[in-house]
N, C-alpha and C positions, 0 to 999 in steps of 0.2 A: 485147682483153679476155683476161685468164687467170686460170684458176682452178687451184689446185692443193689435191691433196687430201691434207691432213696426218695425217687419224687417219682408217681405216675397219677393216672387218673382215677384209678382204685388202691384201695389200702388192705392190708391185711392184719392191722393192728389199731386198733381204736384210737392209741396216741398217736399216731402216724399219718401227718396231713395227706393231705392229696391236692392236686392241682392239674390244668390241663399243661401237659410238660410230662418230659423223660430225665431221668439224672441214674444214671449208673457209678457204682463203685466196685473196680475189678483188682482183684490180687491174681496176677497170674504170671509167671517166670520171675520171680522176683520182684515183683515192680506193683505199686501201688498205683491205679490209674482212674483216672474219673473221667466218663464217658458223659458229654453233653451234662447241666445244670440245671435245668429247670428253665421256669418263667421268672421266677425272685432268688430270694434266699431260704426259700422252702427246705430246699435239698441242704444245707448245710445246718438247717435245728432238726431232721429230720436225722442226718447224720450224728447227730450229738447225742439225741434217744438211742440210738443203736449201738452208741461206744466205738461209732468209726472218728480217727482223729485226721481230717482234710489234711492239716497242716504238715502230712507227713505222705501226702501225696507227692510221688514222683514226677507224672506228667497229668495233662490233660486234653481231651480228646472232645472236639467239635463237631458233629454229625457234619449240619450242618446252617447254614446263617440264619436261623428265625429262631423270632424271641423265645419258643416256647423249649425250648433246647439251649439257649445261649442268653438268657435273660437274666441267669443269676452269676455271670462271670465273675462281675466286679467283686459280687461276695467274696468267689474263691480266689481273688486276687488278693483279697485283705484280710484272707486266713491264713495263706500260703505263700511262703516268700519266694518258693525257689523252683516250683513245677513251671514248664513251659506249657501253652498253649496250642495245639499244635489242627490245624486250621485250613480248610483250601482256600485259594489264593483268590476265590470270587467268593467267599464266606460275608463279604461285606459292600457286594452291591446292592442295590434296592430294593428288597425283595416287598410284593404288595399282596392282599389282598384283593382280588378285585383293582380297582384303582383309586379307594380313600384311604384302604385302611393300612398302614404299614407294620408288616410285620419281620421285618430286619433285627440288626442287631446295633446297639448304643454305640453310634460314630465314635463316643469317647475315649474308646475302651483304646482306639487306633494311639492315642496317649501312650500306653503302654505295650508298644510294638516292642522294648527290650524283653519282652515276656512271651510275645505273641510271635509263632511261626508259621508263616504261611506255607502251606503244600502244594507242588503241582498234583499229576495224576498217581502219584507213587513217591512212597518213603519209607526205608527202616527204620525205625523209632531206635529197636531192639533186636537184637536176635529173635527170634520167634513172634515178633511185631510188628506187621508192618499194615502200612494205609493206603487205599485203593482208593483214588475217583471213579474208574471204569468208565471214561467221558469217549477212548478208545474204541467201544465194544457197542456192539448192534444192539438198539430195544427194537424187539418185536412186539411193545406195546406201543399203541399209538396212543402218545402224551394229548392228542385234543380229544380223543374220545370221551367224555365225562363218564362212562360207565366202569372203564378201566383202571383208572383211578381215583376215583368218589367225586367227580366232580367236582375238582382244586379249585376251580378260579385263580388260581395263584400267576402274579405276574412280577416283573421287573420292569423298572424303568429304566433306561437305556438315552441318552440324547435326547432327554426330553421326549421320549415316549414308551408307551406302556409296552410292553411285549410278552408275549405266552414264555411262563418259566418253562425253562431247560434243566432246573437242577444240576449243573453242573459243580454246584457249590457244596453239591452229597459226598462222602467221602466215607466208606464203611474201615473198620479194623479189624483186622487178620490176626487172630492168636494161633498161633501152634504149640501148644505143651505134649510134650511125650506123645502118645499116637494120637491125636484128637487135635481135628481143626474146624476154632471158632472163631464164628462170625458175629462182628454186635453192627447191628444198623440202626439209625434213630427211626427214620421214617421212611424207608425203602423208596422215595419218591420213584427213580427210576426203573421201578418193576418188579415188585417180589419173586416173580416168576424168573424173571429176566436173572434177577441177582443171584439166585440160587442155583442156574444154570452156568452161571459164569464161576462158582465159587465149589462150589457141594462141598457145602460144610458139612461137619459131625453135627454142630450143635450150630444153630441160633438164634439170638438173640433180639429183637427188635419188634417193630412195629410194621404193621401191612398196608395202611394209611387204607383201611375199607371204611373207614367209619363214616362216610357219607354213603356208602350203598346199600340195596333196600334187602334183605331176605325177604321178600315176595319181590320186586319190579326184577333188581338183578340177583337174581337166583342163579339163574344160567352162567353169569359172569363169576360168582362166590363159587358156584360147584367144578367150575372147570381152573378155576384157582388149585383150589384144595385136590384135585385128581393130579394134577400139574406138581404141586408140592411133593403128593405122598409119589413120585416116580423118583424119587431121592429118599434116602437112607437117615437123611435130614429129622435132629430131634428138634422143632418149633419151642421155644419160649416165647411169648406175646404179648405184648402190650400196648398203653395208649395210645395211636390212632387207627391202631385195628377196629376199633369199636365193641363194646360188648355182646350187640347183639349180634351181630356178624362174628364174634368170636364163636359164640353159642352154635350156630350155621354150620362153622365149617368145625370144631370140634365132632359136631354129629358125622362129618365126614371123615377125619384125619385120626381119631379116636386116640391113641396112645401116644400120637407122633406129634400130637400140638397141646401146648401149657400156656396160662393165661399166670402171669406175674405181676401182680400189684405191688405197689410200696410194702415195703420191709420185708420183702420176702427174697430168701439169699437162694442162689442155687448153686450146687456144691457139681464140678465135672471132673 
């Protein structure tokens, strides 16, 4: 299995943009799959420095409905004639900032529903692939606590009015090759803790969304993360909205068991 990571908020190649946004490119059981796209079309000139050919992608994969993950679709719709989009079924309600700033995904894209599959809380893609909501299962974090999860502010409109995101729109992917099973999540809104207890992966893949918490104010919150983490066998890959200096934090905690992956950097399981 490899993954390589086309669009994040660090690089590890000089020619290799960066942006705030996730885009994964995974080969694994056969199948050529692209996880989330960025904010533009970053991820696919990023892809083209590295000699990956999009066009020959099988499927694709929607964390979950905001721009910075689902803002370069349209790109990979006019590279790619024949990968489906594969999407949870509220990927494309309102999602805000706050209550000006919107940060959803291109109504227009809804155009192209012969491409686009909506998911409930569960689907086999593939043999060895399948997609989880976890909308089912109990958080023990509590989503308004601003410490717990960096202070989202993220809301939905709903009938004309705003309301506290649920994330129900998250959807992680389930890889099983040979004995190793990996998880890719874009932004773990619903709980890194939480997700990793419902899953215990070998390896994965994704972002913590710490990167509004302070290492001095929540200290206490970052280190009872990272104690939580390493009580699983769990290898950490990490990236964009972990933050880096809270990566830095909790690496001094998790030491061998957490990896920080910028753009261009492939990891081979």
């Amino acid at each position: 299995m490899k993954i390589t990571v086309l669009v994040e908020n660090t690089t590890t190649h000089d020619n290799i943009e960066t942006e705030h946004g996730l885009s994964l490119y995974i080969e694994a059981n056969d199948q050529k799959i692209l996880f989330d796209a960025g904010q533009s079309s970053m991820f696919a000139r990023n892809a083209q420095k590295l000699d990956i050919d999009l066009s020959q992608v099988d499927m694709c994969v929607l964390s979950h409905g905001h721009y910075d993950h689902g803002g370069g679709l349209r790109t990979f719709l006019e590279i790619n004639d024949k990968a489906k989009i594969y999407m949870n079924e509220y990927a494309f309600d309102a999602h805000y900032n706050g209550t000006e700033k919107y940060i959803g995904l291109d109504k227009e894209l809804l155009n192209r529903v012969e491409r686009i599959v909506m998911v409930g809380d569960k689907l086999e893609l593939e043999e060895g692939l399948k997609l989880y909501s976890c909308n089912d299962k109990t958080r023990k974090n509590n989503l308004r606590n601003p410490s717990l999860l960096g202070g989202l502010g993220l809301t939905v409109l709903e009938n004309g009015e705003f309301k506290d995101e649920d994330f129900r729109h998250e959807q992680y992917l389930l890889i099983e090759e040979g004995n190793k099973k990996v998880l890719i999540s874009g932004c773990s809104h619903k709980g890194i803790v939480d997700i990793v207890n419902w899953f215990n992966p070998d390896v994965l893949v994704g972002g913590f969304h710490f990167m509004k918490l302070s290492s001095d104010k929540d200290k206490d919150v970052l280190m009872d993360a990272g104690s939580k983490l390493m009580e699983h066998k769990t290898m950490y890959y990490t990236c964009h909205c972990t933050g880096c200096e809270q990566y830095e934090f909790l690496k001094d905690i998790m030491n061998e068991q957490l990896e920080y992956v910028g753009a261009g950097k492939t990891i081979e399981i």
